[in-house]
C-alpha positions in Angstrom: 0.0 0.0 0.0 1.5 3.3 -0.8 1.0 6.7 0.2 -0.2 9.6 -1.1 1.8 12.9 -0.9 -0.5 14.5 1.4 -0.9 11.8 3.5 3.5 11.3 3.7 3.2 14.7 4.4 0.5 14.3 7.5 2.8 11.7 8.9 5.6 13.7 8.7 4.1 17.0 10.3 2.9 14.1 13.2 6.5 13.5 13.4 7.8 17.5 14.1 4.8 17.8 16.4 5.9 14.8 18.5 9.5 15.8 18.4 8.8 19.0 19.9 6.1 17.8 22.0 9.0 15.7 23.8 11.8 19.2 23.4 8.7 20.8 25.2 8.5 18.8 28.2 11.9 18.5 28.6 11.1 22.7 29.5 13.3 23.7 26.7 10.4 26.9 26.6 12.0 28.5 22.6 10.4 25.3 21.8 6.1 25.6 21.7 4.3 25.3 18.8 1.1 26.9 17.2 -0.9 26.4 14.5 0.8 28.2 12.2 4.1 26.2 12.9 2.2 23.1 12.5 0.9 24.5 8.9 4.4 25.6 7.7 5.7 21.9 8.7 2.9 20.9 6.8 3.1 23.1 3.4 6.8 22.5 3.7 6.6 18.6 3.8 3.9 18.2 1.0 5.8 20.6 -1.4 9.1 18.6 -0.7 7.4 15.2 -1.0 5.3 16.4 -3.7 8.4 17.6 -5.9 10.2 14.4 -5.3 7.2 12.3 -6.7 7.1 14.9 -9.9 10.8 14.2 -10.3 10.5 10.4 -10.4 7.5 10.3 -12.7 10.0 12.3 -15.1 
């Protein structure tokens, strides 16, 4: 079963939101996130994943 871009994407923001989830709690404080972080990880990750997947097909 593969993936679709947005959904590699979704699994990679999980991934950033856990990491700092666990930076956070650890009281490094530089480290909280909003939802606008959590969009750019987002946007940033399906652009990326989707330019890879363009590149292949080529």
């Amino acid at each position: 079963m593969s993936l679709t871009d947005k959904e590699i994407a979704l699994e990679l923001t999980k991934l950033a939101v856990e990491h700092y989830n666990v930076k956070a709690n650890l009281k490094a404080l530089h480290s909280h996130l909003d939802v606008n972080h959590i969009q750019s990880f987002y946007n940033s990750f399906y652009q990326t994943v989707s330019k890879v997947d363009k590149n292949n097909q080529q």
